[in-house]
C-alpha positions in Angstrom: -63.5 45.5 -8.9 -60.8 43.0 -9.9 -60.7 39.4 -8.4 -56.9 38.8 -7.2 -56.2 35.2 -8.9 -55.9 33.0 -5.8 -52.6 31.7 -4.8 -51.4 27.9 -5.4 -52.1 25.7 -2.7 -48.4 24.9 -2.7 -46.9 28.3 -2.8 -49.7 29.5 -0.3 -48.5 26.9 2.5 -45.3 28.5 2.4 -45.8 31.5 2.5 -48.0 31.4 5.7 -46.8 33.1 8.4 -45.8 29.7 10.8 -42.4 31.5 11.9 -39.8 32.1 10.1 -37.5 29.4 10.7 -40.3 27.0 9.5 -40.8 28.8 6.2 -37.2 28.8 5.3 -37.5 25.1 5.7 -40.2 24.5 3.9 -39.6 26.8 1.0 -35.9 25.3 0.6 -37.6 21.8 0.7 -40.1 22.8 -2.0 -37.3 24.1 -4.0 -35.2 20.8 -3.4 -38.1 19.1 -4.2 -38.1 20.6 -7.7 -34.8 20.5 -8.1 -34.7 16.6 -8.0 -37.9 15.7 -10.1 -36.3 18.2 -12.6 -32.9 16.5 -12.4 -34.4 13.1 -12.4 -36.4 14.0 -15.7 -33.8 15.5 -17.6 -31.2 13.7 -16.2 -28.3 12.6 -19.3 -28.2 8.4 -19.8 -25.3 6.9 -17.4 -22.8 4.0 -18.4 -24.2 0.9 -15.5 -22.0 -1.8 -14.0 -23.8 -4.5 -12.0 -27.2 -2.8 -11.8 -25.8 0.7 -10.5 -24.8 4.2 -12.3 -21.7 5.3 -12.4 -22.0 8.4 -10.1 -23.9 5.9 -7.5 -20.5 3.9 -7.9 -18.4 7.0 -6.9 -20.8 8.3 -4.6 -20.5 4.9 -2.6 -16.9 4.1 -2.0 -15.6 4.2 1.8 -13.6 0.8 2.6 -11.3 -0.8 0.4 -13.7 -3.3 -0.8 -16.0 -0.7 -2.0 -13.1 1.8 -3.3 -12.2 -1.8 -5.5 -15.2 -2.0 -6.8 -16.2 1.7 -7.9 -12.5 1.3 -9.6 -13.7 -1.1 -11.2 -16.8 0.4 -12.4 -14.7 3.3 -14.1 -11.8 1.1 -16.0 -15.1 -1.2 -17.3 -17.5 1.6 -18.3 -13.8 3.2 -20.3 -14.3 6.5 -22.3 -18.1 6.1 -21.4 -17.5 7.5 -18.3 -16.3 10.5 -19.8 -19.1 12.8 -19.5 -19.9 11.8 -16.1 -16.7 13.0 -14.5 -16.7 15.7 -16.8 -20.3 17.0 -15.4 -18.6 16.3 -11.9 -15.7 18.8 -12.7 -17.5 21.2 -14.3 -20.4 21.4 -11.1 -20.4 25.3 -9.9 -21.8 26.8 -7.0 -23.2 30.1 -6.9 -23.1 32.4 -3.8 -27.0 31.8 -3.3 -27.0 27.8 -3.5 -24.3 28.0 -0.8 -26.1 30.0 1.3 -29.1 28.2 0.9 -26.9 24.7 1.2 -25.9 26.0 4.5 -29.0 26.6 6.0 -30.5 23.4 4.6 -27.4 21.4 6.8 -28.3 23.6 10.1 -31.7 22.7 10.4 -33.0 19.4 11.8 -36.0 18.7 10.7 -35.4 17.1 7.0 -32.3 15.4 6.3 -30.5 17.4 3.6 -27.6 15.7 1.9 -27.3 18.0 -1.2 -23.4 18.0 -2.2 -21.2 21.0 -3.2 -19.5 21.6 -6.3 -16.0 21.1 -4.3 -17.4 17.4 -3.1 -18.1 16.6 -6.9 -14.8 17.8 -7.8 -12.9 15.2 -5.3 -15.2 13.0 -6.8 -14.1 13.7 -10.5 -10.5 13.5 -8.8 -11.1 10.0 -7.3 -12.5 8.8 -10.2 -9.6 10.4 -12.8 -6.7 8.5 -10.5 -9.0 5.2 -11.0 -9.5 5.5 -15.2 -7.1 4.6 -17.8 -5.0 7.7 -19.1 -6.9 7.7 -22.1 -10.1 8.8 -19.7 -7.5 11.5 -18.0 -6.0 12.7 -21.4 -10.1 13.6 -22.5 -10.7 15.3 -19.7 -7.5 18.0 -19.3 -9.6 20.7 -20.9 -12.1 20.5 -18.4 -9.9 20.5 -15.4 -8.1 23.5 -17.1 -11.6 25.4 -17.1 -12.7 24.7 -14.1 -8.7 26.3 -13.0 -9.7 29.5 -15.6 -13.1 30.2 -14.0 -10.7 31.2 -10.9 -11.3 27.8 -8.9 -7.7 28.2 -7.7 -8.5 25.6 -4.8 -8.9 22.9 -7.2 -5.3 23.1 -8.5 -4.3 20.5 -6.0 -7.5 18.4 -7.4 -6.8 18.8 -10.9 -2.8 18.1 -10.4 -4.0 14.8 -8.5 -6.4 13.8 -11.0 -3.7 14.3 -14.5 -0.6 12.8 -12.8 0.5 9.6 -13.6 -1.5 10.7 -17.2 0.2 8.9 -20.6 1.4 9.8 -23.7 -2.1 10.6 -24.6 -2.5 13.9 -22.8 0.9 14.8 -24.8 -1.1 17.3 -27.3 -3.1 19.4 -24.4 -0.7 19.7 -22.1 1.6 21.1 -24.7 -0.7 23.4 -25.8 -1.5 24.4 -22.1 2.1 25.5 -21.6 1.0 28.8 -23.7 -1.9 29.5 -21.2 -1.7 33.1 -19.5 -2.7 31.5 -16.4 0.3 30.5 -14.4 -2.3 28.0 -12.7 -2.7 26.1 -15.7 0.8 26.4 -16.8 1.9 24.6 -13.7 -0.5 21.8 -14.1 0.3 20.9 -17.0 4.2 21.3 -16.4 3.5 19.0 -13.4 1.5 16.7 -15.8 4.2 16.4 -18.5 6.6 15.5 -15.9 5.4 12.5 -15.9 5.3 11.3 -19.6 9.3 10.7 -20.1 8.8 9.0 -23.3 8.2 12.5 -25.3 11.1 14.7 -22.7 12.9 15.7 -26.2 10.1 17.5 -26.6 9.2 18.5 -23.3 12.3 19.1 -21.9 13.7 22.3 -24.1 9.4 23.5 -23.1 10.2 23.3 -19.5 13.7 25.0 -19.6 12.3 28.1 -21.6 9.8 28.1 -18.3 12.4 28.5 -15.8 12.6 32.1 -17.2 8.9 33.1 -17.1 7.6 36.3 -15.0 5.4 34.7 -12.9 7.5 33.0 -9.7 4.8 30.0 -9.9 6.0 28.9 -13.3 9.8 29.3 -12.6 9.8 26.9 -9.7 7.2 25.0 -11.7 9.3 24.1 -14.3 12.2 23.5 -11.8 10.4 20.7 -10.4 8.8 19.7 -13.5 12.7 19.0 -14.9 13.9 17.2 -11.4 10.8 14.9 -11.7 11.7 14.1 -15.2 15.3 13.5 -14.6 15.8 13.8 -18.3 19.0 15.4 -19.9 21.1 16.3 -17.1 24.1 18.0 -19.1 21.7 20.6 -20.1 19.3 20.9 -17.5 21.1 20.7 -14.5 23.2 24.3 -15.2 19.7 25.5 -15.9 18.2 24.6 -12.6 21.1 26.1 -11.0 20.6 29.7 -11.8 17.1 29.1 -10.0 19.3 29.2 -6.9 19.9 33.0 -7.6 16.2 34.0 -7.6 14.7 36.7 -5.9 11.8 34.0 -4.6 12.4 31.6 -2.1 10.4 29.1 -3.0 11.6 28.8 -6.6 15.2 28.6 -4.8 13.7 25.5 -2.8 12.2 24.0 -5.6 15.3 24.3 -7.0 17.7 22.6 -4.8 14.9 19.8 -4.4 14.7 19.5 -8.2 19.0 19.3 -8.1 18.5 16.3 -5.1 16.8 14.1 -7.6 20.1 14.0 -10.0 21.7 12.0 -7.9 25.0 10.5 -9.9 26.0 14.6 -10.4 27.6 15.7 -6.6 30.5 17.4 -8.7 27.4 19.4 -9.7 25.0 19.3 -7.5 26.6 19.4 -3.7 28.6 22.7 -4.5 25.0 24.6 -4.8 23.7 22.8 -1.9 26.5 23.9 0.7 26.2 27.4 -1.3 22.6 27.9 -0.2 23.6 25.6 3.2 26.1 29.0 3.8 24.5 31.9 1.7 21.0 31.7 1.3 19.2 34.1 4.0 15.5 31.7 4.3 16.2 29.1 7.1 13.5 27.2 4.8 16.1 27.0 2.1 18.7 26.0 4.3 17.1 23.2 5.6 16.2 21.7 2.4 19.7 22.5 1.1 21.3 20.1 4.2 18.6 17.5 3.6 19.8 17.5 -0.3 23.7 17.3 1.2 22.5 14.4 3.4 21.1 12.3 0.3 24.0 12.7 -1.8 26.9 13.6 0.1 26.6 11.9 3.7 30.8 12.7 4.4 30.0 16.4 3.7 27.3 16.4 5.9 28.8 15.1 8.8 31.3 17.8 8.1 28.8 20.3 7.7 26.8 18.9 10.9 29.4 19.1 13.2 30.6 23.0 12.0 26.8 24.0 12.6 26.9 22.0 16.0 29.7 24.6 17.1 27.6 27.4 16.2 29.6 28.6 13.0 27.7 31.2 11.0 24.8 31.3 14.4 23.1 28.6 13.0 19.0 28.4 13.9 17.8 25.9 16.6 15.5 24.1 13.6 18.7 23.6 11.7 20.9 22.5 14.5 18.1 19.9 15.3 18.4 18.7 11.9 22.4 18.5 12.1 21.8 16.3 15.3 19.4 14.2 13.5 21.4 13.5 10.9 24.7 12.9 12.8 22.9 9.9 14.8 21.9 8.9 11.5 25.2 8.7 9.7 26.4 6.9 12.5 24.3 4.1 12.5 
């Protein structure tokens, strides 16, 4: 008869029947448990500041003192902190370790404070806003992977993280623009957007955009060119036709792209009292009389008072707004 090999005095704890709530907790701290000493010996050499990693800096920050210091901690540490916020962005988490993550924050018994792959990635966030845009410009191709991999929610993250980003990101975002993913074409439309130094460039890039299949893109690039503010003779007739599209909310971004150009009303206030008058979404409308209110105050009191008499049936949201701004103008 064959001996069955006994079971490891580890493995054979758990798996003692002690109820089944207990077991979960114990097996998921065993497996934590492994986790960390595995982590902790392979874990990659950090950049240190004052005695602490640099994660342990980002990990830290609450108050403003603290927020000052990690800051600090990522413009000394430089391109060193590279790989750090890059293994940040690039943390996934499977279906299993979420399930398991949640149950490990339900129970009481051992405090759990494992974080998710979506708290690592406001991390990498944070810490992108705090480097130099040399840091940022390294680092586009990972936020762009992380967007390919179908992390749609982290759009917002990744557009935070790259604004504000320098000439150095020039070459990636460019070459971004000619990704099939209207997720990454937009973030790095809203990236470039804020390098004016290289709009020759840029600028004749965003106006082929404003033509693209995918809605996103089209009222992409629309705000992409108001936020530039680059070129008006040229892009100004092309934002324009925007106001024609089938989608709303390239109409909108449109008109709020048009707001920004500011020293063109012979251009501009004609398409705002167009959409004021034609366009069927009230959301349009409103943003169309806000634009008239910046650049054209006369007009709007005109405007105000003609929707306060109920021409054209006005809505109650957009005879609020006429109110608003007549007690505006008239201080």
């Amino acid at each position: 008869m064959k001996r069955m090999k006994p079971r490891p005095i580890v493995l054979d704890a758990i798996l003692t029947p002690i109820g089944e709530s207990k077991s979960i907790i114990l097996a998921l701290f065993f497996v934590a448990t492994l986790g960390v000493l595995a982590w902790h010996v392979s874990r990659p050499d950090e950049p240190i500041y004052q005695g602490k990693t640099l994660s342990r800096w980002l990990e830290d920050f609450g108050d403003n003192s603290a927020y000052y210091a990690a800051e600090q901690a990522v413009k000394q540490t430089g391109t060193n902190a590279v790989p750090v916020i890059r293994r940040m962005i690039l943390r996934r988490d499977g279906p299993l370790k979420l399930k398991l993550l949640d149950l490990a924050q339900k129970q009481e018994f051992i405090p759990f404070h494992r974080k998710t792959a979506k708290q690592f990635h406001e991390q990498a966030a944070m810490a992108c806003r705090m480097a130099e845009p040399v840091v940022r410009a390294l680092l586009v191709n990972d936020w762009i992977r992380l967007i390919e991999r179908g992390d749609y929610d982290a759009l917002s993250l990744a557009d935070r993280a790259e604004s504000q980003t320098g000439p150095e990101a020039f070459e990636p975002l460019m070459r971004a623009l000619t990704n099939g993913n209207p997720h990454v074409v937009a973030l790095a439309m809203s990236a470039l957007a804020g390098i004016p130094a290289r709009s020759k460039t840029i600028v004749p890039a965003l106006l082929e955009k404003l033509d693209d299949a995918s809605p996103q893109v089209r009222w992409g690039a629309a705000w992409s060119l108001g936020a530039l503010g680059q070129e008006p003779q040229t892009v100004i007739p092309a934002i324009l036709r925007g106001l024609e599209d089938r989608c709303a909310q390239v109409r909108l971004e449109s008109i709020g792209a048009l707001e920004r150009f500011t020293n063109h009303p012979s251009s501009t206030v004609p398409a705002f009292l167009k959409a004021l008058h034609g366009d069927k979404e009230e959301g349009v409308q409103l943003v169309a009389f806000a634009a008239l209110e910046k650049i054209a105050p006369e007009a709007t009191a005109r405007e105000a008072m003609d929707i306060l008499r109920g021409s054209n049936n006005p809505s109650s949201y957009l005879r609020f707004h006429a109110t608003e701004a007549l007690d505006r103008l008239r201080k």
